[in-house]
C-alpha positions as CSV (number, residue, x, y, z in Angstrom):
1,X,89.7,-49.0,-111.2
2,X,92.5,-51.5,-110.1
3,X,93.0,-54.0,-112.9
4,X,93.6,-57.8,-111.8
5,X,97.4,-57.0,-113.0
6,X,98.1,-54.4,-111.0
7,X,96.6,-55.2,-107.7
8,X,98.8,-58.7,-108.1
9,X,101.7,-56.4,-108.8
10,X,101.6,-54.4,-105.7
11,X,100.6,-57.8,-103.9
12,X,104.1,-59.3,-104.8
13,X,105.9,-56.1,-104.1
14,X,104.6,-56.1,-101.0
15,X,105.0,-59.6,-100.0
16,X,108.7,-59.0,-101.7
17,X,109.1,-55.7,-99.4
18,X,107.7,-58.2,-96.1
19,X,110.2,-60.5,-97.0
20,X,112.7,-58.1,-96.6
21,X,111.9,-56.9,-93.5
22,X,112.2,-60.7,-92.3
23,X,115.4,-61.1,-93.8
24,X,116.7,-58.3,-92.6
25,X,115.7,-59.0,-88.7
26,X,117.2,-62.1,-89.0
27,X,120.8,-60.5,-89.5
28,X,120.1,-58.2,-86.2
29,X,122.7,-59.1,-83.8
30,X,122.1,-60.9,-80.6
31,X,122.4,-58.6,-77.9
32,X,124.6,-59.8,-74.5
33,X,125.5,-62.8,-76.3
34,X,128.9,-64.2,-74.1
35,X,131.7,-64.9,-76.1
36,X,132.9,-68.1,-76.4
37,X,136.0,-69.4,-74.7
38,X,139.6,-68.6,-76.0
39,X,140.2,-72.5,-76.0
40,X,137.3,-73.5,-78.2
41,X,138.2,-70.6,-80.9
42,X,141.2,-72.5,-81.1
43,X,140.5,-75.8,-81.0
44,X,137.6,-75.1,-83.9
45,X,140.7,-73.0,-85.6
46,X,142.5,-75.9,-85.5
47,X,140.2,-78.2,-87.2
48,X,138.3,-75.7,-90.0
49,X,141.2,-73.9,-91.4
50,X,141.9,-71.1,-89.1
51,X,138.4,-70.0,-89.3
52,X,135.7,-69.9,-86.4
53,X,132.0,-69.1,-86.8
54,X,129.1,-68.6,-84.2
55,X,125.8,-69.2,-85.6
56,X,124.5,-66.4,-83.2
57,X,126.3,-63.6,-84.7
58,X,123.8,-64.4,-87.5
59,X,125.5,-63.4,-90.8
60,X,124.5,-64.5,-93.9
61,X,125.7,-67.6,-95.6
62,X,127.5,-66.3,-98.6
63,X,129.2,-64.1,-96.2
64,X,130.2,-66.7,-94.1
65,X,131.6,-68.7,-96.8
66,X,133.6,-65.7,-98.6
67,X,135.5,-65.0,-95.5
68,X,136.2,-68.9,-94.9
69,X,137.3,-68.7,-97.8
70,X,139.9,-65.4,-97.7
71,X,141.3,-67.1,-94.6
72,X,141.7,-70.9,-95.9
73,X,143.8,-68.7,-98.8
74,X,145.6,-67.2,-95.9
75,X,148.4,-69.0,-93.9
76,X,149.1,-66.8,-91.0
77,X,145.8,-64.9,-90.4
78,X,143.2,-66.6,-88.2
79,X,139.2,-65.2,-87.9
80,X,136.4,-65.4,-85.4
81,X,132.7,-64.3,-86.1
82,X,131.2,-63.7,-82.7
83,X,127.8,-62.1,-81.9
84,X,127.6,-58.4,-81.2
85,X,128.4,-57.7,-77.8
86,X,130.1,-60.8,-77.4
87,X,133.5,-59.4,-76.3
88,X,133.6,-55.9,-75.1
89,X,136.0,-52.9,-75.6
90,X,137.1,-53.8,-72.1
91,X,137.2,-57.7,-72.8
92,X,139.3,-57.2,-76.6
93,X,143.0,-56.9,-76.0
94,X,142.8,-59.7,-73.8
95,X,140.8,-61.9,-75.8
96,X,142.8,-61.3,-78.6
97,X,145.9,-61.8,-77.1
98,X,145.3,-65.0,-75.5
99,X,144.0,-65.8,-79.1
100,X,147.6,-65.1,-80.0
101,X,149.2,-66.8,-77.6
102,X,147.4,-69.9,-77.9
103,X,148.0,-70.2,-81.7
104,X,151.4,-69.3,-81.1
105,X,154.4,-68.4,-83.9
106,X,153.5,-65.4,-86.3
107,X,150.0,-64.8,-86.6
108,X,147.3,-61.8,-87.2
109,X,144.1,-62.7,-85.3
110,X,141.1,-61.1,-86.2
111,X,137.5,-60.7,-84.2
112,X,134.5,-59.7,-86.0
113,X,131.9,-58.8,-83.3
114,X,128.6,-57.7,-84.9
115,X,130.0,-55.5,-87.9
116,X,132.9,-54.2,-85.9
117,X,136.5,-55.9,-86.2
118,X,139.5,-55.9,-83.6
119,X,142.5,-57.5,-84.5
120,X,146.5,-58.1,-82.8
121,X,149.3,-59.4,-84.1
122,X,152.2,-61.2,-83.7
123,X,154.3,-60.1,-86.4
124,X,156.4,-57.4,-85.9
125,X,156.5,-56.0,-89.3
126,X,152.6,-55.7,-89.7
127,X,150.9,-52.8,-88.3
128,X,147.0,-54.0,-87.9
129,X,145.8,-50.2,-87.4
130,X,146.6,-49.0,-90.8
131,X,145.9,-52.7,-92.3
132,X,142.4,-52.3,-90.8
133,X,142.3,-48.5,-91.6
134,X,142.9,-49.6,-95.4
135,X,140.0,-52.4,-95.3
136,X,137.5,-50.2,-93.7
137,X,138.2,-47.6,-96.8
138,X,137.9,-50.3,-99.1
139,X,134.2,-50.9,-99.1
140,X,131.2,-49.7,-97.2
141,X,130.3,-53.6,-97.2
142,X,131.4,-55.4,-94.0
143,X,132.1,-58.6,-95.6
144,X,134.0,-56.9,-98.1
145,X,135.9,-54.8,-95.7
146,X,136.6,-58.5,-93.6
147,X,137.8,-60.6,-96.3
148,X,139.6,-57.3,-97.6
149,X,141.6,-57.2,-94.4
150,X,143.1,-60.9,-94.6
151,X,144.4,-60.4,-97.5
152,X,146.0,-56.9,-96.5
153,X,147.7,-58.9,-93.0
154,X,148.1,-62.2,-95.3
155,X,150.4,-59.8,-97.5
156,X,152.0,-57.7,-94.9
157,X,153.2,-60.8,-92.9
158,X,154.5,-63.5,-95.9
159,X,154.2,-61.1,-99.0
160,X,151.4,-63.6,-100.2
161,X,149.0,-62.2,-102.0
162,X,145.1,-63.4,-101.3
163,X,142.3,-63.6,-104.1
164,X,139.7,-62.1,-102.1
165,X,136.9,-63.4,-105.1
166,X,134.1,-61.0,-106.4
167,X,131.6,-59.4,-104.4
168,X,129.0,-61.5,-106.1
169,X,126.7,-63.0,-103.4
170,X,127.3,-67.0,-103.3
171,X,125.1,-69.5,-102.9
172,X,124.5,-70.9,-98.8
173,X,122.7,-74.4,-98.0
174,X,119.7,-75.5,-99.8
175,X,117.3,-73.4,-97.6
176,X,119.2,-70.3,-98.5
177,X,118.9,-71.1,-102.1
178,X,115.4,-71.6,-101.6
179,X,114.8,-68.3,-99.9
180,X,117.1,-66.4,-102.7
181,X,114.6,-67.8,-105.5
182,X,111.3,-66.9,-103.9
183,X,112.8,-63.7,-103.2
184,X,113.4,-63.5,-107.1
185,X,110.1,-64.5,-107.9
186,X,108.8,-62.2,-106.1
187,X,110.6,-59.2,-107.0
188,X,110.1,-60.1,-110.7
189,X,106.1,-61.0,-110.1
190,X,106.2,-56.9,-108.5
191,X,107.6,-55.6,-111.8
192,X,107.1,-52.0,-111.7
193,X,105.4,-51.7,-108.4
194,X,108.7,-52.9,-106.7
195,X,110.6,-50.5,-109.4
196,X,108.7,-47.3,-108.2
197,X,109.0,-48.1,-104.3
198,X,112.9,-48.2,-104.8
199,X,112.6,-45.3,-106.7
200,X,110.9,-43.2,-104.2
201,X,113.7,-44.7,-101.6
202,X,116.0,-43.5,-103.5
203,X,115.0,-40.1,-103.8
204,X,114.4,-39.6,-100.0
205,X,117.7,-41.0,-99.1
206,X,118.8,-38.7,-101.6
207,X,117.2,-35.5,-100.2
208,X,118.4,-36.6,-96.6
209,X,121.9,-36.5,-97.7
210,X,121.3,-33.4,-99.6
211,X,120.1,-31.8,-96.2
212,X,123.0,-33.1,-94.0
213,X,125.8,-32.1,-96.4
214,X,124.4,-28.9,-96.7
215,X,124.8,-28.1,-92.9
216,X,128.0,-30.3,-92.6
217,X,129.6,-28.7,-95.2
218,X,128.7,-24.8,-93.8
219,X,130.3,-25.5,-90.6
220,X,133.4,-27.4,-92.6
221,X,133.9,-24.2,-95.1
222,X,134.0,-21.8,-90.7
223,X,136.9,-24.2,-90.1
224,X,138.8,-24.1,-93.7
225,X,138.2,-19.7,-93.2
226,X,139.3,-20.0,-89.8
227,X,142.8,-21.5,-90.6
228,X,143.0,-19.1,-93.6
229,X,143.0,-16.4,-91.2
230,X,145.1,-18.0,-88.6
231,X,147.4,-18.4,-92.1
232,X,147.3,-14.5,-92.2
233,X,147.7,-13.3,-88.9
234,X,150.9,-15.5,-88.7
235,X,152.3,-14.6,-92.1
236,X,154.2,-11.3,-91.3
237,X,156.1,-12.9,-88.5
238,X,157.3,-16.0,-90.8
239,X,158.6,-13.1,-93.2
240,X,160.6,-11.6,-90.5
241,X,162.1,-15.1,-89.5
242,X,163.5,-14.3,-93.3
243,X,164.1,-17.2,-96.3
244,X,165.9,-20.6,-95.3
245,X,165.0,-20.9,-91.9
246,X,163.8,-24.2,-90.1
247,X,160.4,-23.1,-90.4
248,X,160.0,-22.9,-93.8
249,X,159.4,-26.4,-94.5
250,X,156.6,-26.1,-92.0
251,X,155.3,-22.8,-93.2
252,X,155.0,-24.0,-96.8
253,X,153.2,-27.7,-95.4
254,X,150.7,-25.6,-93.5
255,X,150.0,-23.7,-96.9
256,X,149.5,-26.5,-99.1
257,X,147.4,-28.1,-96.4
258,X,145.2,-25.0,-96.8
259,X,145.4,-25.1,-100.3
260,X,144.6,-28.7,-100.3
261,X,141.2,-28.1,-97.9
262,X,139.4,-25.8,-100.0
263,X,140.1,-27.5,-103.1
264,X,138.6,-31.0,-101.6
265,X,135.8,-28.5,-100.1
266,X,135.0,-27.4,-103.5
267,X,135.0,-31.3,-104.8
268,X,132.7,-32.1,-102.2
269,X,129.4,-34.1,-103.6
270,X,128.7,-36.2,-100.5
271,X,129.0,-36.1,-97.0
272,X,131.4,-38.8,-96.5
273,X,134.0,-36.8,-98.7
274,X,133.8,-33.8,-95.4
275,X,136.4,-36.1,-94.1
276,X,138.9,-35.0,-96.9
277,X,138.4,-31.8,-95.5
278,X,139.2,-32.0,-92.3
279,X,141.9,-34.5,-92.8
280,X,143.9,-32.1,-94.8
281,X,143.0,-29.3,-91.6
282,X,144.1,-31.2,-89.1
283,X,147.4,-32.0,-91.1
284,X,147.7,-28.3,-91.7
285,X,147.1,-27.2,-88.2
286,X,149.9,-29.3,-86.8
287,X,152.4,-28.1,-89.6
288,X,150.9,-24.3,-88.3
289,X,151.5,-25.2,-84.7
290,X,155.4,-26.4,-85.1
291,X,155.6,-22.9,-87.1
292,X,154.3,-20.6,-84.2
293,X,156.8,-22.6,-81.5
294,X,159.8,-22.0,-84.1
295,X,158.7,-18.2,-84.2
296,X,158.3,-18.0,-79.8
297,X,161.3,-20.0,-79.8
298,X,159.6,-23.1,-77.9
299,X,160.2,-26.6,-78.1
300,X,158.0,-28.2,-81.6
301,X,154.5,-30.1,-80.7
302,X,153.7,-33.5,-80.1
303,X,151.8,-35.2,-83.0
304,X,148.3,-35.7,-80.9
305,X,145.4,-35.9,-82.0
306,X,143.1,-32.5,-82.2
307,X,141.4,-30.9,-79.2
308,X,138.5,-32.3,-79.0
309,X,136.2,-30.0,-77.6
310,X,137.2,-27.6,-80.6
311,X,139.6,-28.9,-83.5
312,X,140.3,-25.4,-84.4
313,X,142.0,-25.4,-81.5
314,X,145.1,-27.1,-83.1
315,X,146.7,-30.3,-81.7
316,X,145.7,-31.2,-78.3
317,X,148.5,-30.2,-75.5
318,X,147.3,-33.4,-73.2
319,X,144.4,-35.5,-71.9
320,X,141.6,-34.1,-69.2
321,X,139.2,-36.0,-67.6
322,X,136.1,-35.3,-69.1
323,X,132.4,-36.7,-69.4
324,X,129.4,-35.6,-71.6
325,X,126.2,-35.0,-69.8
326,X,125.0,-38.5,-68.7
327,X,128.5,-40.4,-70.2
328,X,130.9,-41.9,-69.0
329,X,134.5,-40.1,-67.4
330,X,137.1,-40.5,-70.0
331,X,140.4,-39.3,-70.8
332,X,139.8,-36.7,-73.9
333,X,142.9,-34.9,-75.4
334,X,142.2,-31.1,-75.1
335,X,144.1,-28.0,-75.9
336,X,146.1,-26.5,-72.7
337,X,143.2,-23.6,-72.3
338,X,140.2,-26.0,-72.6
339,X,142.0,-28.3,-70.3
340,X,142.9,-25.8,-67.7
341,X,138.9,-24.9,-67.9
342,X,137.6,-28.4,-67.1
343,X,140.4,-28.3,-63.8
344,X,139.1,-25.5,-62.3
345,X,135.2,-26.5,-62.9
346,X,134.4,-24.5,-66.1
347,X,132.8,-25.5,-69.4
348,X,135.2,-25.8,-72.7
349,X,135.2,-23.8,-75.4
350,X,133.8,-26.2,-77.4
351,X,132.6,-26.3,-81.3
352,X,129.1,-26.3,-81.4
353,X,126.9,-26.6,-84.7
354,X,123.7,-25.8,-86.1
355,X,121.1,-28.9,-85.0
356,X,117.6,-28.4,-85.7
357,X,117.5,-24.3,-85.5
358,X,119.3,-24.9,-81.9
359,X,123.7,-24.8,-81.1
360,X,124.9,-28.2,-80.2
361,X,128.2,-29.3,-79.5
362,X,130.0,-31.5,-82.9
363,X,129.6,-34.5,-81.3
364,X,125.8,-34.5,-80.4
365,X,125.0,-33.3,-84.2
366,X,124.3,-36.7,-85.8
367,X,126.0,-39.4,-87.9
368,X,126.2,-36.7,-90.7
369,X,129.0,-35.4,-88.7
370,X,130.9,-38.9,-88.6
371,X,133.0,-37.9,-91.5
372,X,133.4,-34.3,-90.1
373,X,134.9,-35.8,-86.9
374,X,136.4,-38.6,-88.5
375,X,139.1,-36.3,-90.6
376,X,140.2,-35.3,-87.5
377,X,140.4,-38.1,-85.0
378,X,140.1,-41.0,-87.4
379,X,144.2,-41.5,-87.3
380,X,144.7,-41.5,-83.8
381,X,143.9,-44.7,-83.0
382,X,141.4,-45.8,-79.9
383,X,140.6,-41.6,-79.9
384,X,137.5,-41.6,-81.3
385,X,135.9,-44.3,-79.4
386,X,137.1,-43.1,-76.1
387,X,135.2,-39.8,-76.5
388,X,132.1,-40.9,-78.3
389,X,130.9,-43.4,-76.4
390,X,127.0,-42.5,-75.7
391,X,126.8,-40.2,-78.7
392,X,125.1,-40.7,-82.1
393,X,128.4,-40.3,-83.8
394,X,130.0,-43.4,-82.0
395,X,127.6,-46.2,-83.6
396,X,127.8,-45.5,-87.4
397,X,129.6,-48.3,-89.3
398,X,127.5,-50.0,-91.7
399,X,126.2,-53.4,-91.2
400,X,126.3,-56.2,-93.5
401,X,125.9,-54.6,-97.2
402,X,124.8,-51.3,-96.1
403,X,127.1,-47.6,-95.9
404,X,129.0,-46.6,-93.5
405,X,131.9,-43.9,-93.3
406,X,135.6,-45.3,-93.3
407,X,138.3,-43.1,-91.4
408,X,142.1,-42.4,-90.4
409,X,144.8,-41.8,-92.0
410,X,148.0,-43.8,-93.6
411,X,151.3,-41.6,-92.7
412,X,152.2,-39.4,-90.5
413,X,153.3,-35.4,-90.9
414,X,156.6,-36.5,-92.4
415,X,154.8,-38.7,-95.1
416,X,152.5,-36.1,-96.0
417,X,149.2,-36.3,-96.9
418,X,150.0,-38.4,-100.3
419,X,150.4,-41.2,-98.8
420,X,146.3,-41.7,-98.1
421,X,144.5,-42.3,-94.7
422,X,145.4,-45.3,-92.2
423,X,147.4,-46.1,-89.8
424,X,148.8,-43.3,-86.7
425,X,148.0,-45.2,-83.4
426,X,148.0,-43.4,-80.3
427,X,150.2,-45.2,-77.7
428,X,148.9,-45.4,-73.9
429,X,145.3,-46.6,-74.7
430,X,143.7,-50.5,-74.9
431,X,144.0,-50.1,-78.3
432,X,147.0,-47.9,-79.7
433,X,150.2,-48.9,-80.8
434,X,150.6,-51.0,-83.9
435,X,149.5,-54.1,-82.9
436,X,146.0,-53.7,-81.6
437,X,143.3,-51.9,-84.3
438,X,139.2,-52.1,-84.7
439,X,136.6,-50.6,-85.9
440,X,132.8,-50.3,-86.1
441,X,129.9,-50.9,-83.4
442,X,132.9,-53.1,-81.4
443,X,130.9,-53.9,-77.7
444,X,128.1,-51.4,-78.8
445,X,129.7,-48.8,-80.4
446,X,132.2,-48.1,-77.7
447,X,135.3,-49.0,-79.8
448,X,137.4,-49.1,-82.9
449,X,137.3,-45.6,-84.9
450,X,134.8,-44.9,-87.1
């Protein structure tokens, strides 16, 4: 029989769970909204402190206020907060740059559309990719990762350092306030029937990420083997080059890269942490690539980013004009084989992965594979979002206090793989160079990296 107690229990965990659901609808962002006009940004940034809101983009108070708050600490770094799909990947660099212009002197303009940000600068010295790179890796929380990112440009361009304040929720207007304390009566009148439903969340969410990084980290361990053996085959003609050559230095990075990959495979607990994996690959892989031309006697790589079709194909030779069934014809960089394929009418030879008991090609597997794809791509700038547009992989970045998977990386070959994940922007696109950067669901997933 259901006592009196517990039937009011499940009552308030259920009007608890309703609320919620309302609360959480009311942060999904408005679709097609129209941005608002460059002149009005400013004039409002001119008035509030550098800071510009639009009620539509619908973010929560406390948000709000923390990232007023970053940027009033700020002196060169201005904000807007427009709805998703506001301003789209086509629309940004302009936008921003008129922005820019309009402010005038050194500044670092930033755009949050929906949970995505795009940013440009003025400043020479500050390099917004790995700026933004840092502040996506920073939290999975896109307020956090915001206000994070002022104070990363605020410090780059004057050496001023921003308190960024705690990641405590703070209190909105009085009808926020309101809402907060029925919401905490409620979940305190549900007791343990609100306990065991968060319980049982947890555990599936769990046993879903058990799943993925169990099939994510299968085909990860193929690519670490299949450099081992590359390693090999290679490994005789190095020792004929003899000690103290120019390719030494090479040889040696491409063996610690390999060195470092299985070790970060073996560390693996989630499947975010794939993209250690193939970050340390894709480092490897170039430092294998400049040894092979120094033993043919050819001229050393470009730094570009991985073919895409297949990353074990080393780094890309150039771009192809590609499209995935039913996407959208874009410039992908691609090994010279795979891209010779594509010119004369034939299929890559493309990666392809375990989905559902079926082979699918890396970038139709899932969001489990963001990571995956992200260790490879995430440092070459506008890369990722050029060739995932349409795909499941191009729309994961976490909204406002939920997960999402950061990306890229902070240094180049020289630098090593020390120096963290960040910054590399490929030149030639909207969005390369070092003074345009984004991330996130940016005009519906069709920009930023990951």
């Amino acid at each position: 029989m259901i006592t009196t107690t517990a039937a009011r229990r499940v009552g308030a965990a259920l009007a608890a769970l309703f609320a919620g659901l309302l609360a959480m609808s009311a942060l999904a962002p408005a679709a097609h909204a129209a941005a608002p006009d460059t002149n009005t940004i400013v004039s409002e940034w001119q008035k509030n402190g550098r800071f510009y809101y639009d009620p539509a983009a619908k973010v929560p108070d406390d948000s709000v206020a923390r990232m007023r708050d970053a940027v009033a600490q700020a002196g060169t770094v201005y904000l807007a907060v427009l709805p998703a799909g506001s301003v789209t990947q086509s629309e940004a660099k302009g936008f921003l740059s008129a922005l820019s212009d309009k402010v005038g002197g050194d500044n670092t303009v930033g755009v949050m559309v929906g949970t995505g940000l795009a940013a440009h600068t003025s400043i020479s010295d500050v390099n917004v990719i790995r700026l933004i790179s840092k502040a996506q890796r920073s939290s999975d929380n896109a307020t956090d990762r915001v206000v994070n990112f002022v104070g990363f440009a605020e410090a780059a361009g004057t050496g001023k350092a921003v308190t960024t304040g705690s990641n405590a929720p703070q209190s909105g207007g009085g009808s926020g306030l309101g809402a907060l304390v029925a919401l905490g009566v409620l979940a305190l009148a549900g007791g343990g029937g609100y306990f065991l439903y968060s319980r049982s969340k947890n555990k599936k969410q769990a046993a879903i990420e058990a799943e993925q990084l169990s099939s994510v980290k299968k085909t990860v361990e193929e690519d670490v083997t299949k450099f081992g053996e590359e390693i090999t085959e290679l490994d005789v003609e190095v020792r004929l080059l003899g000690a103290g050559a120019e390719h030494q230095a090479d040889w040696q990075h491409a063996l610690d890269s390999y060195e470092k990959a299985k070790s970060e495979l073996t560390a693996v607990k989630h499947p975010q942490e794939i993209r250690n994996v193939t970050t340390a690959l894709e480092d490897g892989r170039y430092a294998l690539a400049c040894v092979k031309a120094r033993v043919e006697k050819r001229p050393l790589p470009e730094r570009r980013a991985p073919c895409f079709f297949n990353p074990q194909h080393g780094p890309s030779s150039r771009d192809v004009r590609w499209a995935p069934p039913g996407g959208t014809l874009r410039d992908v960089p691609a090994c010279s084989a795979d891209a010779e394929a594509i010119e004369q009418g034939f299929d890559p030879q493309m990666r392809t992965v375990m989905v559902n008991g079926q082979r699918r090609p890396y970038w139709e597997a899932g969001p489990a594979y963001q990571p995956y794809a992200s260790g490879y791509y995430g440092g070459f700038g506008d890369v990722m979002s050029m060739m995932l547009v349409g795909t499941m992989l191009g729309s994961m970045m976490g909204g406002w206090g939920y997960g999402g998977y950061g990306a890229g990386y902070d240094a180049g070959y020289e630098q090593g793989l020390d120096a963290g994940v960040g910054d590399l922007g490929s030149g030639g696109s909207d969005f390369g160079g070092s003074d345009m950067g984004g991330w996130g669901d940016f005009g519906g997933g069709d920009f930023g990296g990951f």
